[in-house]
N, CA, C and O of each residue as an XYZ file, in Angstrom:
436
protein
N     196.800     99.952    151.924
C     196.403     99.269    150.717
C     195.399    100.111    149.916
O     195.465    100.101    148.687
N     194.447    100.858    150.576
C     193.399    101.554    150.097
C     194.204    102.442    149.464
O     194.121    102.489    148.237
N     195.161    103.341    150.174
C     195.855    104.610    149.441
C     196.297    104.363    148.564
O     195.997    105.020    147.567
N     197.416    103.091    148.450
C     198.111    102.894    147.061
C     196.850    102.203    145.959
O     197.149    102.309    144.769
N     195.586    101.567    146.236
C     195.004    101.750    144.994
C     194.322    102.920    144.285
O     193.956    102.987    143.111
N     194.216    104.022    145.472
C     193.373    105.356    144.601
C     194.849    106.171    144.269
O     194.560    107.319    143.930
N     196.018    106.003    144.256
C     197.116    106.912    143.440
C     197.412    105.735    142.359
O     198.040    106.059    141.351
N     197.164    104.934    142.450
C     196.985    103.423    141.124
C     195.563    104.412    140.306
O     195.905    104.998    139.280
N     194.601    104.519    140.585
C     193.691    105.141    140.030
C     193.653    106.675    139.354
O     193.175    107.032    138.277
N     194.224    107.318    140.221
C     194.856    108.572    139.955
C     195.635    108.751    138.933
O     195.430    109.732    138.218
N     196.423    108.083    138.714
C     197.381    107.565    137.285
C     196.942    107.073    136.551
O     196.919    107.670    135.474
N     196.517    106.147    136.587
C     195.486    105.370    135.554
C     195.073    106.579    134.579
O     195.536    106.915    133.489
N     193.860    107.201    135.494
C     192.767    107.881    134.550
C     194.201    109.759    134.018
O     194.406    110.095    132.851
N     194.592    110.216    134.787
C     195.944    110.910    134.377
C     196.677    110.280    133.001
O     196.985    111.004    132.055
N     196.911    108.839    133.022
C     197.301    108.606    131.665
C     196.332    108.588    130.440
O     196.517    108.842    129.250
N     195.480    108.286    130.990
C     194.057    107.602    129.999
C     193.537    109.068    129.375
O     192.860    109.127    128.349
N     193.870    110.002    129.989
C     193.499    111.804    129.400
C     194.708    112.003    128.539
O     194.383    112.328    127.397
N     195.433    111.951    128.644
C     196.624    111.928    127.924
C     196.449    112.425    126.560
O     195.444    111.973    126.012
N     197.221    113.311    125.798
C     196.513    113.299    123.796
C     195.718    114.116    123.954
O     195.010    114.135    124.961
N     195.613    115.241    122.731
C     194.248    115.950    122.701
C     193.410    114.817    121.856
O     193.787    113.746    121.381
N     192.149    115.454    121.852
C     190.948    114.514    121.559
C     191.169    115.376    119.940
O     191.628    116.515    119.851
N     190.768    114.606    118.875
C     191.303    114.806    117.917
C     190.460    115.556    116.872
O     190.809    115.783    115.713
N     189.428    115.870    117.386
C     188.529    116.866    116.976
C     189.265    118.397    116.756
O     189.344    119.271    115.893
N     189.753    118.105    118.161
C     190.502    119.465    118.769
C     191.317    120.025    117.543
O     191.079    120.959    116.777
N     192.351    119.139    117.624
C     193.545    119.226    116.812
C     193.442    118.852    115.536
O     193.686    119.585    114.577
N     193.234    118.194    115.507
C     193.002    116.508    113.734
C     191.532    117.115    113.009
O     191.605    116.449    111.976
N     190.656    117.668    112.897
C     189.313    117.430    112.347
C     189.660    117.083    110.833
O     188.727    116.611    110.183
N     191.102    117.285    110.068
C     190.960    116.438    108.898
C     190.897    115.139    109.074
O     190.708    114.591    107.988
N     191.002    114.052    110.348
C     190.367    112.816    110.439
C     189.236    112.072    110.327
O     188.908    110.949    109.944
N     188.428    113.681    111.074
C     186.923    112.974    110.622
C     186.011    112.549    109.539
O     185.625    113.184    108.557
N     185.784    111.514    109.864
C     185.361    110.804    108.578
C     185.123    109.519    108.510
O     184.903    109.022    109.615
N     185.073    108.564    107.338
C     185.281    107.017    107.467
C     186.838    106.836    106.445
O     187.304    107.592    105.592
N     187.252    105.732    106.885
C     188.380    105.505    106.487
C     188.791    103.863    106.035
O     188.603    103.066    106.954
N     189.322    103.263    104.754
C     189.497    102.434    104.602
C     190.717    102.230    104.166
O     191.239    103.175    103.575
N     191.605    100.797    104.352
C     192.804    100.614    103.797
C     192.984     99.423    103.946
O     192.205     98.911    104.750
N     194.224     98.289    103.164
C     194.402     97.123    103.073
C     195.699     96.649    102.977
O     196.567     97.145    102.258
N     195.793     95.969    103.491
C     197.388     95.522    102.746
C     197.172     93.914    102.164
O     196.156     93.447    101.649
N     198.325     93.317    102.396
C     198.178     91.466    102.063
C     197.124     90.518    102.534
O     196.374     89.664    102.062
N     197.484     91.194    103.959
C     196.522     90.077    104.494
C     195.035     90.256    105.203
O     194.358     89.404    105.778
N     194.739     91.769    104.944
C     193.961     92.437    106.111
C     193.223     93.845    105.657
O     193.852     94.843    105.306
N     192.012     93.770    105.711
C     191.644     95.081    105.547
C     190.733     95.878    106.436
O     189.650     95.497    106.879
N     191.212     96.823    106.599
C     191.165     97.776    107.767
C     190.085     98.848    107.704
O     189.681     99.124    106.574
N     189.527     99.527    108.793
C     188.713    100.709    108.798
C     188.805    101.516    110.242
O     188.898    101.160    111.417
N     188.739    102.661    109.617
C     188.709    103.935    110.879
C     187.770    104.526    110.605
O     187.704    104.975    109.461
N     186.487    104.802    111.703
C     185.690    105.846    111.262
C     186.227    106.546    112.460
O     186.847    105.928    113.325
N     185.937    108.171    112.545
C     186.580    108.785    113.637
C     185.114    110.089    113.036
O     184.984    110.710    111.981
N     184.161    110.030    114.448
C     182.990    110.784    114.577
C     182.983    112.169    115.113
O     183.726    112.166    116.094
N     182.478    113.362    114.918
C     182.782    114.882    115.116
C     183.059    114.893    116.150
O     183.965    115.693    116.386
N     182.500    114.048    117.446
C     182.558    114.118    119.252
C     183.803    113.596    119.260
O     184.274    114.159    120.249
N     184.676    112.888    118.822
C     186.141    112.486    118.913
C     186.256    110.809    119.029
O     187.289    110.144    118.958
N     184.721    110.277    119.251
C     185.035    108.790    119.191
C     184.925    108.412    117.946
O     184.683    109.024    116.906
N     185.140    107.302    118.201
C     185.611    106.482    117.047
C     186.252    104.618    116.908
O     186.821    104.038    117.832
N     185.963    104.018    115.568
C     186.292    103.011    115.823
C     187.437    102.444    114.700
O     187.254    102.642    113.499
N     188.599    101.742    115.187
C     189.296    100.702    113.910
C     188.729     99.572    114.229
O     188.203     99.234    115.289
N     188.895     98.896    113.057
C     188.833     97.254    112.874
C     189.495     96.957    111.911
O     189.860     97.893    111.200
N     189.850     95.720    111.570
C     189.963     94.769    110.638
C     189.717     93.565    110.883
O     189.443     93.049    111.966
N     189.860     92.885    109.395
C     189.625     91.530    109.067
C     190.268     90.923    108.271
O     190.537     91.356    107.150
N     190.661     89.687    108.771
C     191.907     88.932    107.333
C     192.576     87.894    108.185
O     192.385     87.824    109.399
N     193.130     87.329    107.716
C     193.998     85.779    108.493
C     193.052     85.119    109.202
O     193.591     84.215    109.841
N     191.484     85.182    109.433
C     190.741     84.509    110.361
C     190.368     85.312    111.165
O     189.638     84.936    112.083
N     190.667     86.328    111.079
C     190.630     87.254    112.322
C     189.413     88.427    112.339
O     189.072     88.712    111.191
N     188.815     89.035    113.199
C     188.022     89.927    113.184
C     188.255     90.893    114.556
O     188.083     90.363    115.653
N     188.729     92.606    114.464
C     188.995     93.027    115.817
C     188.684     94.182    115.335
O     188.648     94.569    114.167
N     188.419     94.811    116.501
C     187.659     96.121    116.498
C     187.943     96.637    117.839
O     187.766     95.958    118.851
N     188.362     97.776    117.846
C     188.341     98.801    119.254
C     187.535    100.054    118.464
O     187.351    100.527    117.342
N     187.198    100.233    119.860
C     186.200    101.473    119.980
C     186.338    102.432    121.228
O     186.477    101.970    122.360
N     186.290    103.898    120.951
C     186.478    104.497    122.174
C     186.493    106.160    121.587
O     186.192    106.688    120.517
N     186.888    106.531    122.590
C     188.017    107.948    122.299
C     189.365    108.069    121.806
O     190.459    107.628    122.156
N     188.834    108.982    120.662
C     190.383    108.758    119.850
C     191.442    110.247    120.151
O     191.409    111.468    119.998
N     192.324    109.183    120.661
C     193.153    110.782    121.140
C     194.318    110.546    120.078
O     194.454    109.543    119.377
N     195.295    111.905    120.109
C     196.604    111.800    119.026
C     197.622    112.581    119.889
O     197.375    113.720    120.282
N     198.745    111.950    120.163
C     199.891    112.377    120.691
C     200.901    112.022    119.953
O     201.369    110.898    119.774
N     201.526    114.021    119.121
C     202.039    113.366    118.465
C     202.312    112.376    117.291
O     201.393    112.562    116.492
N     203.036    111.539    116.879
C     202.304    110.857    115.919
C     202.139    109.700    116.140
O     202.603    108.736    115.532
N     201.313    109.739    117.231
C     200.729    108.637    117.841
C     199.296    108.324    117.865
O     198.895    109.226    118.601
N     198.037    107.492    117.476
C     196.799    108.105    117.607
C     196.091    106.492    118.270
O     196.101    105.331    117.860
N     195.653    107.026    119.197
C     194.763    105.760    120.297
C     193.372    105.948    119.904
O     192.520    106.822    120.063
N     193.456    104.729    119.292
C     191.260    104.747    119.390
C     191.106    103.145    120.711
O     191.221    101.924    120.599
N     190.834    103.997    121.712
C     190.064    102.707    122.399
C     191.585    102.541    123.373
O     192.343    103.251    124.034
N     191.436    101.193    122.974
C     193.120    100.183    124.168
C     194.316    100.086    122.518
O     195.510     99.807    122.625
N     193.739    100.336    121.359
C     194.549    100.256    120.095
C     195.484    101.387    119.598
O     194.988    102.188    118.804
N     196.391    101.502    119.858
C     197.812    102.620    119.252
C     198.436    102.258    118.067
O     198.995    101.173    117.902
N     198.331    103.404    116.990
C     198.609    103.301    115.772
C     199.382    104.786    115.673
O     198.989    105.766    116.305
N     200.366    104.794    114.916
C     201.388    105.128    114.464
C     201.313    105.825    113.107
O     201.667    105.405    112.006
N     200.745    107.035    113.466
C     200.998    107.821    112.108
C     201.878    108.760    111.466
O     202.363    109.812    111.881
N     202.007    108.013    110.097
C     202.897    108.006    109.403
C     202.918    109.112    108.544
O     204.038    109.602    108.401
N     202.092    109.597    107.990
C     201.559    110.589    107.563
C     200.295    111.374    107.956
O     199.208    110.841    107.733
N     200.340    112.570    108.513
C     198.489    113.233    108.345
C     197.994    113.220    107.207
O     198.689    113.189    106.191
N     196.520    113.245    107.205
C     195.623    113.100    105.952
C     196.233    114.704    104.991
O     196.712    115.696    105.541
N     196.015    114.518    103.448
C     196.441    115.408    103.059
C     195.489    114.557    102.013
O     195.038    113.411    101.998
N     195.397    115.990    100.933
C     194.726    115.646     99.769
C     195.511    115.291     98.758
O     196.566    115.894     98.565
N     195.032    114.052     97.805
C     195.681    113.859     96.728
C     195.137    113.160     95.629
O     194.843    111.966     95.690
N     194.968    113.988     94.454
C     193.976    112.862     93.328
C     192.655    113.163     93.799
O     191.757    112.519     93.256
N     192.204    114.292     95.004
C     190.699    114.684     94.602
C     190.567    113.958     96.015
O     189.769    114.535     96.754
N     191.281    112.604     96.664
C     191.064    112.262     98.293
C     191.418    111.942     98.868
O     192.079    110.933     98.623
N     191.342    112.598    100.638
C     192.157    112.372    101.579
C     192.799    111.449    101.814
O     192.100    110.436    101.852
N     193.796    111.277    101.996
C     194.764    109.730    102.281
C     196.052    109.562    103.658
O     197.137    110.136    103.572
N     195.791    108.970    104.469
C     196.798    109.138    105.340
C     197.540    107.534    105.190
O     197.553    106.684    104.299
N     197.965    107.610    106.182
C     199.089    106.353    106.750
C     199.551    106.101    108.154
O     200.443    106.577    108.856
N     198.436    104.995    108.348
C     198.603    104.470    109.905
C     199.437    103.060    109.801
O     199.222    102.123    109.032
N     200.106    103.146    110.463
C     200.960    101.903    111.064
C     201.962    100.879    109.495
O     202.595     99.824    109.484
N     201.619    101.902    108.415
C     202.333    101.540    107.450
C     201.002    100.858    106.250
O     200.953    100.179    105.225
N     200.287    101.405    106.974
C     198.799    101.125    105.426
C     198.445    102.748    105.094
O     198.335    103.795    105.731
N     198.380    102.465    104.233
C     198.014    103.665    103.473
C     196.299    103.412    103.352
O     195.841    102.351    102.928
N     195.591    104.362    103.719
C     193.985    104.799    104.237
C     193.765    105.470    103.013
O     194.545    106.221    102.427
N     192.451    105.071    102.637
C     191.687    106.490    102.001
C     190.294    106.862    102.236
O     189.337    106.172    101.883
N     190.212    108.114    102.918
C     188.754    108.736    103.015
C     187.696    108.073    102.232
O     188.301    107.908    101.173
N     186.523    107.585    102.047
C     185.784    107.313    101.476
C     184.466    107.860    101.739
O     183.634    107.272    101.047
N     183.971    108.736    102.455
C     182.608    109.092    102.560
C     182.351    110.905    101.933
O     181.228    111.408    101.942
């Protein structure tokens, strides 16, 4: 029982490394980040050390993860939260703008 929970553990933290840390790869992320759609408006700040936090708010709702933000792919985990990017940040009109999970973000700081 002991063995199969430390190769349960072994995997665990093996997946949880997973993604470069996005400093590495991404540093056009760093920054603060805002975006909205209908019902909800959203924020990413993503800090030089690679953590970082999303949230939003809208329908009643208030959520926020926080953690290490890794990107696999076009995949990017802040925390236990996986978002789906759609576009990398690129410049346009003077500021950065990406597209996570189908909202369109814009740099603001």
């Amino acid at each position: 029982m002991m063995k199969k929970r430390l190769v349960l553990l072994i995997v665990l933290f093996s997946l949880a490394a997973c993604g470069d840390k996005i400093i590495l790869e991404h540093p056009e992320f760093i920054g603060f980040w805002e975006g909205a759609d209908d019902k909800k408006v959203y924020s990413l700040r993503v800090e030089e050390d690679g953590s970082g936090t999303f949230a939003f708010v809208g329908d009643g709702k208030m959520r926020s993860f926080r953690g290490i933000i890794r990107i696999n792919g076009n995949r990017m985990r802040v925390g236990t939260r996986t978002l789906e990017i759609i576009t990398f940040p690129i410049m346009q009109e003077g500021f950065f703008i990406t597209n996570l999970d189908g909202i369109a973000f814009r740099r603001v700081d």
